[in-house]
BALOBA-1460 file (C-alpha; in Angstrom, 3 decimals):
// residues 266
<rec num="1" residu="x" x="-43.905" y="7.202" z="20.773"/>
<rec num="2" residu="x" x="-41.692" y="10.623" z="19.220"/>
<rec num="3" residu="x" x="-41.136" y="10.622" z="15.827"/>
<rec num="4" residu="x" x="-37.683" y="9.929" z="16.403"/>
<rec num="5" residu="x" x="-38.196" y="6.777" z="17.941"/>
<rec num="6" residu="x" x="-40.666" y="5.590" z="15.502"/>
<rec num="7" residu="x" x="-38.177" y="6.395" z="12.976"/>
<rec num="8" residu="x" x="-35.584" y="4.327" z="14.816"/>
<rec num="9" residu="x" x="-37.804" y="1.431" z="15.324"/>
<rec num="10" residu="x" x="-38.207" y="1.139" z="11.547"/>
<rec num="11" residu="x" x="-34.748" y="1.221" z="10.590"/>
<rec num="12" residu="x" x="-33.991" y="-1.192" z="12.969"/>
<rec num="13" residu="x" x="-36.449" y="-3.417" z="11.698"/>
<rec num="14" residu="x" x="-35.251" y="-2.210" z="8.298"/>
<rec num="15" residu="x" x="-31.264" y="-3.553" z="9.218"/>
<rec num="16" residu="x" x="-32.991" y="-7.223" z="10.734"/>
<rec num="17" residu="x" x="-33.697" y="-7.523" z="7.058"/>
<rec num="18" residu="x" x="-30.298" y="-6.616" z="5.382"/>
<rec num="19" residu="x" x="-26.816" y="-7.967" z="5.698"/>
<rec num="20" residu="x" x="-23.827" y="-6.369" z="7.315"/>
<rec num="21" residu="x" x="-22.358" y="-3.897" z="4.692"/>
<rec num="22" residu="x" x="-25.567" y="-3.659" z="3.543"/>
<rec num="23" residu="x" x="-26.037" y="0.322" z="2.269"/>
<rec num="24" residu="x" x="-29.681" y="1.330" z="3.637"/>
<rec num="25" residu="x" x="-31.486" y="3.643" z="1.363"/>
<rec num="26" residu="x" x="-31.243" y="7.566" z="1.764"/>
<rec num="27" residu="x" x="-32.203" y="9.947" z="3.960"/>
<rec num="28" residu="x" x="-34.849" y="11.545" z="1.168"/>
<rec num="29" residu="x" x="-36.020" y="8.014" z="0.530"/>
<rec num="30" residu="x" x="-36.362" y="6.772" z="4.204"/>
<rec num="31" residu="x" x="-38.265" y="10.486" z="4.962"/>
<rec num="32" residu="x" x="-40.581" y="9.446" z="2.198"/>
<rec num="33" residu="x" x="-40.798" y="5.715" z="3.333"/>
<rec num="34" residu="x" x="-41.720" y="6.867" z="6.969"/>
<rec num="35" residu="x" x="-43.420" y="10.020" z="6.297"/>
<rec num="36" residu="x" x="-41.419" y="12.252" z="8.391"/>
<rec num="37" residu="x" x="-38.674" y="14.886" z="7.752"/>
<rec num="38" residu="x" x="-35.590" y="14.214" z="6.792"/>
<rec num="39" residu="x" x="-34.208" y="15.505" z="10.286"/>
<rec num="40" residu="x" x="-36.659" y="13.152" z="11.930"/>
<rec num="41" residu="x" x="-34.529" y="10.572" z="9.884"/>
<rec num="42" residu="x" x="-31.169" y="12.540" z="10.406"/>
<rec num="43" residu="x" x="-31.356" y="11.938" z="14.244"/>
<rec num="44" residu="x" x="-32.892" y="8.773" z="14.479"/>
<rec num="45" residu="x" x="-29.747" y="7.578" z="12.446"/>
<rec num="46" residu="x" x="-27.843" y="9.637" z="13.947"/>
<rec num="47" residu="x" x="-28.759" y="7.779" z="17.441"/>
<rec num="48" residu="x" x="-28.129" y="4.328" z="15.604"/>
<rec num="49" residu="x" x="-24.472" y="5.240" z="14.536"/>
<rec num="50" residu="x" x="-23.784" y="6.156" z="17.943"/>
<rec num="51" residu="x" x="-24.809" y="2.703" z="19.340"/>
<rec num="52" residu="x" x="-23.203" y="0.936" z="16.301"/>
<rec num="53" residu="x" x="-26.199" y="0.147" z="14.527"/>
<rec num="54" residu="x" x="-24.802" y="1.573" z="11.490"/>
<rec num="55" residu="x" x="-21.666" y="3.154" z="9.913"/>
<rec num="56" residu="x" x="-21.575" y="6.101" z="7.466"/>
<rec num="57" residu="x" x="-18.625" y="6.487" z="4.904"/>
<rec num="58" residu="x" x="-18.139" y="9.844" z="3.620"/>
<rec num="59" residu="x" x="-19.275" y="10.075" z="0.209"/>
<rec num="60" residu="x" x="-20.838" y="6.408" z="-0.053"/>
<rec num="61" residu="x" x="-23.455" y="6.578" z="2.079"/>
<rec num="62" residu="x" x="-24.608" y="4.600" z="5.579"/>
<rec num="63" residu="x" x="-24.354" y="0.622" z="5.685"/>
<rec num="64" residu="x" x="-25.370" y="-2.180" z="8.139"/>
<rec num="65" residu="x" x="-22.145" y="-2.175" z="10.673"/>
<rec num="66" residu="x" x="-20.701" y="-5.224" z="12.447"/>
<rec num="67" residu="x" x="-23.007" y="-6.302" z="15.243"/>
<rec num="68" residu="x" x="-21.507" y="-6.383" z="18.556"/>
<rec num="69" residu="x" x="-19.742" y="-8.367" z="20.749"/>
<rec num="70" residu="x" x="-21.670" y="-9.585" z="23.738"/>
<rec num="71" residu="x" x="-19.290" y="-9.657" z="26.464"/>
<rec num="72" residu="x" x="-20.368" y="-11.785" z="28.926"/>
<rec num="73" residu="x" x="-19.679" y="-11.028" z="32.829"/>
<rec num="74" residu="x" x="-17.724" y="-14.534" z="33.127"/>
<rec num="75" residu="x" x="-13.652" y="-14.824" z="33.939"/>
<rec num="76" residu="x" x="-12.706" y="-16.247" z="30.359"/>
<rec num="77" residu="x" x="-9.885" y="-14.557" z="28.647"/>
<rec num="78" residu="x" x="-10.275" y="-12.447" z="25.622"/>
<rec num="79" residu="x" x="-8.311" y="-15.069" z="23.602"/>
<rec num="80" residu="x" x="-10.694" y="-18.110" z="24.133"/>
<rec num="81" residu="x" x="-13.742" y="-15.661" z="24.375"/>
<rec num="82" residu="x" x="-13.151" y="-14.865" z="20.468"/>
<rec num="83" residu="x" x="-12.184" y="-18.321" z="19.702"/>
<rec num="84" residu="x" x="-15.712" y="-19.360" z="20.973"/>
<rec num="85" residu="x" x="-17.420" y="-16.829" z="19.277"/>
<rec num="86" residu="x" x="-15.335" y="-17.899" z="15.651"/>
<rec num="87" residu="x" x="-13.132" y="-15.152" z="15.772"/>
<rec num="88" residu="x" x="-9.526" y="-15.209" z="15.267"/>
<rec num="89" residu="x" x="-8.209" y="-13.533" z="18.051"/>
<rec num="90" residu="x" x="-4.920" y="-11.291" z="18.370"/>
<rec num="91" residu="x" x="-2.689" y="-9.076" z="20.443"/>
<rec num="92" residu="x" x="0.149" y="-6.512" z="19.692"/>
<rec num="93" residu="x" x="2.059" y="-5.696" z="22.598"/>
<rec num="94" residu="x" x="2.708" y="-1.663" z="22.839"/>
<rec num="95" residu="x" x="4.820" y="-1.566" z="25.678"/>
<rec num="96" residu="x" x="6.676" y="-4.095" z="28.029"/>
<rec num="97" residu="x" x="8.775" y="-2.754" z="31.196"/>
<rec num="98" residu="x" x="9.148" y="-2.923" z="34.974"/>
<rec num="99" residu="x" x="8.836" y="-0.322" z="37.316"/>
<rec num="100" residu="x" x="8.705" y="-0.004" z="41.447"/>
<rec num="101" residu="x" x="4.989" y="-0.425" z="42.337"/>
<rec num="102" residu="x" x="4.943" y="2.850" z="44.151"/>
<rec num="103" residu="x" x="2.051" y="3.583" z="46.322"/>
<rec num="104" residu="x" x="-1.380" y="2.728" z="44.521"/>
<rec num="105" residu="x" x="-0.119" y="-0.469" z="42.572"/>
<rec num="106" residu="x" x="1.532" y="-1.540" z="45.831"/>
<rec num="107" residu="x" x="-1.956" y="-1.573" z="47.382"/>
<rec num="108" residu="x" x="-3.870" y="-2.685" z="44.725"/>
<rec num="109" residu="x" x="-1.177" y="-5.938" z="44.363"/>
<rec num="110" residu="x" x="-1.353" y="-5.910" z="47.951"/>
<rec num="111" residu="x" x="2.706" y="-5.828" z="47.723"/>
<rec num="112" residu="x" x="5.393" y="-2.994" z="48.706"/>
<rec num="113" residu="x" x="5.890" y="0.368" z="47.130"/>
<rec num="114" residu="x" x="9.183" y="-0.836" z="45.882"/>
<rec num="115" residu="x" x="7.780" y="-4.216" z="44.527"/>
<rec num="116" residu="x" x="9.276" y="-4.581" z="40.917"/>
<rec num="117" residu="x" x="6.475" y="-4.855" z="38.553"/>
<rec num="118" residu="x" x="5.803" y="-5.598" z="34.540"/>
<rec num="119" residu="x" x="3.803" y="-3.317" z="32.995"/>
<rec num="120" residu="x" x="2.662" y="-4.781" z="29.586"/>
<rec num="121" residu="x" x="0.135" y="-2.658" z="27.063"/>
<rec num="122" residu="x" x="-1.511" y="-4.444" z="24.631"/>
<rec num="123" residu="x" x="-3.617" y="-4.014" z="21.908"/>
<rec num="124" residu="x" x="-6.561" y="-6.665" z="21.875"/>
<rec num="125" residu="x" x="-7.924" y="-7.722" z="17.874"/>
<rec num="126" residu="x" x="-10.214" y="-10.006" z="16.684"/>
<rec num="127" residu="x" x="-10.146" y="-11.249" z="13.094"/>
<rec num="128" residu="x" x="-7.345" y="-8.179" z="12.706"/>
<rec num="129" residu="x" x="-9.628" y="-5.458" z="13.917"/>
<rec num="130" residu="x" x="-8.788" y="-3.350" z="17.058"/>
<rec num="131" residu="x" x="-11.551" y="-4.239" z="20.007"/>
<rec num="132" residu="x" x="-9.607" y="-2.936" z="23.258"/>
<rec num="133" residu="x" x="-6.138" y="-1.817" z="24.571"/>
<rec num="134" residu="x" x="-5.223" y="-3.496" z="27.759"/>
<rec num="135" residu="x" x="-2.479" y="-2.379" z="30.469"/>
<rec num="136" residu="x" x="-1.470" y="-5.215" z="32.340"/>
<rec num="137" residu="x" x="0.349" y="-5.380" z="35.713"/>
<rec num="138" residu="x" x="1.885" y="-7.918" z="37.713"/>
<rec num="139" residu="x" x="4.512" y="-8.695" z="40.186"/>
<rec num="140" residu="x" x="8.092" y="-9.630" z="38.323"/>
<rec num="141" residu="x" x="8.449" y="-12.119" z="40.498"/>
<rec num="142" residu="x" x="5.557" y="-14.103" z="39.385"/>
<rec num="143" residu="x" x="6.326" y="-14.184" z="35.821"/>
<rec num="144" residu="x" x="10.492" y="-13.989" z="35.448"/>
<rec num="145" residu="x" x="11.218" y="-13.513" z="32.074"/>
<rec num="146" residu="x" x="8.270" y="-12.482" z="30.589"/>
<rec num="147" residu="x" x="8.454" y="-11.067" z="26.828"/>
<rec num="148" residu="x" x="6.351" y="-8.980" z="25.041"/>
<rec num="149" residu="x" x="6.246" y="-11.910" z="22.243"/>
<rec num="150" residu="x" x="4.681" y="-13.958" z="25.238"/>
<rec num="151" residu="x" x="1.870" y="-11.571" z="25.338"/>
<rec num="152" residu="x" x="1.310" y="-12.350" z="21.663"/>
<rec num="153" residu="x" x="0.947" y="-15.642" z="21.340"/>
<rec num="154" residu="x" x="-2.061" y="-16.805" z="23.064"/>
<rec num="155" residu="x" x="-4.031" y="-16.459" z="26.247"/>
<rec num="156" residu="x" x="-1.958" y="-14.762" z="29.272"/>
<rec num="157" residu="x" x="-4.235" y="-16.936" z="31.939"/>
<rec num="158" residu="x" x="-2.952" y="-19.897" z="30.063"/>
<rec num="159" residu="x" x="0.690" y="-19.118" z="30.344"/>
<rec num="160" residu="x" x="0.057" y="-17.992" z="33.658"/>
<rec num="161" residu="x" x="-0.886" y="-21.796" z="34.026"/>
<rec num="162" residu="x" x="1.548" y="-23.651" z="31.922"/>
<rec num="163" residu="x" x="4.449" y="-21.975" z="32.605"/>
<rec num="164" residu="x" x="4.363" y="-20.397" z="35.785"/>
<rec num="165" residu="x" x="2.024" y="-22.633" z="37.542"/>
<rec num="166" residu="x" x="-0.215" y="-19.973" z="38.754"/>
<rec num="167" residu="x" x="-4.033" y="-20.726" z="38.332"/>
<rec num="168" residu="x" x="-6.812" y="-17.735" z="38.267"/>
<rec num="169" residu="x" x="-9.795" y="-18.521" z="39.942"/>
<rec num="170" residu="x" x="-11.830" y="-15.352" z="40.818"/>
<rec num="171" residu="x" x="-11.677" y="-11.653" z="40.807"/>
<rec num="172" residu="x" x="-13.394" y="-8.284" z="41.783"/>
<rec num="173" residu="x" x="-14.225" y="-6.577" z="38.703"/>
<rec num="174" residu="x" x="-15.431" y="-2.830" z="37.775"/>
<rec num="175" residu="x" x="-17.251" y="-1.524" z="34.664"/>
<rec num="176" residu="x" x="-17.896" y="2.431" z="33.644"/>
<rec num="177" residu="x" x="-18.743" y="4.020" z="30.312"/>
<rec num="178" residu="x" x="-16.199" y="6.503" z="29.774"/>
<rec num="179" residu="x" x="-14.888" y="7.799" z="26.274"/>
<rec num="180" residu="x" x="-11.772" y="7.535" z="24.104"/>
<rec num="181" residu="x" x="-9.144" y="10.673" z="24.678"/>
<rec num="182" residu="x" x="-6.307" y="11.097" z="21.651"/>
<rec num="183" residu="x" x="-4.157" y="8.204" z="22.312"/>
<rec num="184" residu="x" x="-6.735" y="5.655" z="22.688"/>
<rec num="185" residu="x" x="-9.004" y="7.032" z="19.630"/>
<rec num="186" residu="x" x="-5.392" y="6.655" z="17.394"/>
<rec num="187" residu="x" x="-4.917" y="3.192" z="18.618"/>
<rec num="188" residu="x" x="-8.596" y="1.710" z="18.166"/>
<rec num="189" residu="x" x="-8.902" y="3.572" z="15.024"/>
<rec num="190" residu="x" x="-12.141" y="5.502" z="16.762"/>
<rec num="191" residu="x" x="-12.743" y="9.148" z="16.738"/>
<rec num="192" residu="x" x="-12.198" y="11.339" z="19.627"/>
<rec num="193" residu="x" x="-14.194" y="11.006" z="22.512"/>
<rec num="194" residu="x" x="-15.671" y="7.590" z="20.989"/>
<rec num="195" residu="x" x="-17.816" y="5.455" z="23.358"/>
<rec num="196" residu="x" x="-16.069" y="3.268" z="25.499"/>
<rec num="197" residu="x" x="-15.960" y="1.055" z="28.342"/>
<rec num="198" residu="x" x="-13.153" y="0.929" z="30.735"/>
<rec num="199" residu="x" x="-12.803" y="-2.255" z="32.852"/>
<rec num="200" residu="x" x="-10.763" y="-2.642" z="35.825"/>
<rec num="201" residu="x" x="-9.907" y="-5.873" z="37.549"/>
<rec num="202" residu="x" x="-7.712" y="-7.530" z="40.058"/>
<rec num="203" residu="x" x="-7.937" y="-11.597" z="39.735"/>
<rec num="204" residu="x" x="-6.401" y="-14.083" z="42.373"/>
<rec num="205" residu="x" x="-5.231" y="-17.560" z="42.412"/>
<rec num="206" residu="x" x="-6.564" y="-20.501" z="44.486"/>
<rec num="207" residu="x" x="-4.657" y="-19.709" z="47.102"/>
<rec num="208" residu="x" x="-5.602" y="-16.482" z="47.792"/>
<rec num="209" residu="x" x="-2.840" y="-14.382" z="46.474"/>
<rec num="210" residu="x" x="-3.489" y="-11.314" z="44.037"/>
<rec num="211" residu="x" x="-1.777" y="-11.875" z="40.610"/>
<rec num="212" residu="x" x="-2.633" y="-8.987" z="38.776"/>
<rec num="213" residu="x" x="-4.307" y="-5.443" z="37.730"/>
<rec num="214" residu="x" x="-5.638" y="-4.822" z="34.625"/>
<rec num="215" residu="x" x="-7.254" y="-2.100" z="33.396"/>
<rec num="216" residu="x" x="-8.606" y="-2.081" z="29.747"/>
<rec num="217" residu="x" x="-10.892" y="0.225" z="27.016"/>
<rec num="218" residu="x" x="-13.483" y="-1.399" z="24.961"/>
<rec num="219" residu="x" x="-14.850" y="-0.117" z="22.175"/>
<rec num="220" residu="x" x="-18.355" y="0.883" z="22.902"/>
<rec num="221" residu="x" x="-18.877" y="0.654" z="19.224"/>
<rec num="222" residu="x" x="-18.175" y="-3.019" z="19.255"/>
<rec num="223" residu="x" x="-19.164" y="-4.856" z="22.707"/>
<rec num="224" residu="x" x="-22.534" y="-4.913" z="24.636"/>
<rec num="225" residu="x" x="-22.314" y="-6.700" z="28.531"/>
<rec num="226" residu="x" x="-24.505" y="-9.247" z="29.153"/>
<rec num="227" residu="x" x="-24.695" y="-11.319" z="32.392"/>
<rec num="228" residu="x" x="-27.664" y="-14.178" z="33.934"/>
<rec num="229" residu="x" x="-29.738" y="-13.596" z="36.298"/>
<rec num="230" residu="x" x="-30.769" y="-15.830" z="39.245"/>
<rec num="231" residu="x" x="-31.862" y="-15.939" z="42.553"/>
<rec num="232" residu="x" x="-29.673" y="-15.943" z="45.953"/>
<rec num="233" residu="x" x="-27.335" y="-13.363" z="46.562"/>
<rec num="234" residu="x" x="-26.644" y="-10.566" z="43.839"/>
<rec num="235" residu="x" x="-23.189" y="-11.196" z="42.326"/>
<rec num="236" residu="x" x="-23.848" y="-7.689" z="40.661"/>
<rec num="237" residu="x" x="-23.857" y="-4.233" z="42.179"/>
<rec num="238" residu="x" x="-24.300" y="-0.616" z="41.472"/>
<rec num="239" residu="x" x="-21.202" y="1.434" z="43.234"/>
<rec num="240" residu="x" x="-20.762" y="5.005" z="42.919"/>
<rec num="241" residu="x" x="-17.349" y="5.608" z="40.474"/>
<rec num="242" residu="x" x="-14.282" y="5.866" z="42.554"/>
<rec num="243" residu="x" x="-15.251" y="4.012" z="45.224"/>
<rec num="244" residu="x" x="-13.557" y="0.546" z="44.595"/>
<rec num="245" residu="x" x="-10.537" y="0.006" z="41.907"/>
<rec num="246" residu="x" x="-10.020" y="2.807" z="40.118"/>
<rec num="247" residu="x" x="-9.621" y="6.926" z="41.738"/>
<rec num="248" residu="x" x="-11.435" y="8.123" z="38.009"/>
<rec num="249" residu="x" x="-13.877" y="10.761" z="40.398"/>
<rec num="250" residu="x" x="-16.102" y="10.622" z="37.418"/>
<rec num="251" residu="x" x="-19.291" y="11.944" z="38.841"/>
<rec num="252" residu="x" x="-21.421" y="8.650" z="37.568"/>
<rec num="253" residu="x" x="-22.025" y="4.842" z="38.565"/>
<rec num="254" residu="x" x="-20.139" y="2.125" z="38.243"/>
<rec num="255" residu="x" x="-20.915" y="-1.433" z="37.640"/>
<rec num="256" residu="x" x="-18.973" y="-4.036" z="39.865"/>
<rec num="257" residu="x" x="-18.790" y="-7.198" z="39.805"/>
<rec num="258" residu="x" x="-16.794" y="-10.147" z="42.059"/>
<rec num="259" residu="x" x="-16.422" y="-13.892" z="41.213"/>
<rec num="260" residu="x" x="-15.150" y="-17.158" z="42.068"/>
<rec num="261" residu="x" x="-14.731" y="-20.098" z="40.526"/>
<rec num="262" residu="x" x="-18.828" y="-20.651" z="40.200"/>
<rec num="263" residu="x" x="-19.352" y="-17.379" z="39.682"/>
<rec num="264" residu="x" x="-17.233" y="-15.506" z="37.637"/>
<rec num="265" residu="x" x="-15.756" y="-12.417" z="36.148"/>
<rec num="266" residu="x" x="-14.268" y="-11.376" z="32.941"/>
């Protein structure tokens, strides 16, 4: 074991101990403490920030941050997800319009070019704070007279189902680790180029019939994914990126995932 990661292994031990907001002691003291220099300590914290271990405040010092959100690969919606986890969750809805579905949402909606869809944006909180941004699309003609103060008010699967009849019951499902460009950084209060993970997903309804495409940014800073295990068939697979939903050409892998009702997505 480096330095470094003995370093790192102590102040993780060190925030088990302490409370979030907790201030952990300096850089001098913690090169003392461990016996190592202080850039030894400088990267190993330096590493922790990054994966949202910790938070520095200019001027104050670093503290015990928030732990994360453990997003688990299952098909409930963000609202009851936060509800379950005793969260109060929220949306703000950016933008709300329709447009023709044009070539690539025509075939990911598995509708017509001219197709009339709504186009929501949202921005996803939980207990106030910003956790992702969400663009949602889906034929008009599923959801006539949707408002933006619909997307606001609680769960979209649920109004899906209680006012427009339409039940979700699986989905294919993509996850990448990509990073925050200016718009999204402004809106999740992140710096530039801020860890991320961008989700992609197209969900149907029991009969068969695409409802919608979504494509959201998590904060890396903020969520961890998580899914079980078992035997049979693997309901999780490696693709390389741009070879299912999205066209991103980022030279990486992507995670994807399909479900049905037993086996679900988020």
């Amino acid at each position: 074991m480096t330095k470094q990661s003995e370093a790192r292994t102590r102040v993780l031990d060190l925030i088990e101990r302490l409370g979030v907001g907790d201030a952990i002691p300096s850089e001098r003291q913690l090169s003392t403490d461990f016996g190592v220099s202080r850039l030894t300590v400088r990267a190993a914290l330096d590493e922790l920030v990054r994966e949202g271990h910790l938070v520095r405040r200019r001027g104050a010092g670093t503290f015990v941050s928030e732990p994360k959100i453990a997003q688990e690969l299952t098909m409930t919606s963000f609202t009851d997800d936060m509800r379950q986890r005793g969260l109060v969750p929220g949306s703000r809805t950016l933008e709300l319009g329709v447009v023709s579905a044009g070539a690539r949402l025509g075939r990911l909606l598995h509708v017509s070019p001219s197709e009339p869809v709504v186009v929501a944006k949202r921005l996803r909180l939980a207990d106030r704070e910003t956790m992702a941004i969400e663009e949602l699309h889906v034929r008009e003609s599923l959801v006539p007279g949707l408002t933006a103060r619909d997307l606001e008010d609680g769960s979209f699967y649920d109004l899906l189902q209680n006012r427009f009849g339409i039940t979700i019951v699986g989905g294919v499902q993509t996850v990448e680790p990509t990073v925050t460009n200016d718009e999204e950084s402004s809106l999740l209060g992140v710096p530039l180029h801020s860890p991320a993970f961008q989700f992609e997903r197209i969900t149907r309804s029991g009969g068969g019939e695409i409802v919608e495409y979504v494509r959201s940014i998590y904060r890396g800073d903020r969520y961890r994914l998580v899914t079980e295990l078992g035997g049979g068939s693997p309901a999780v697979a490696l693709q390389p990126a741009g070879s299912a939903l999205g066209e991103s050409g980022l030279d990486n892998w992507r995670l994807d995932m399909s479900g049905s009702a037993s086996g679900q997505v988020v």
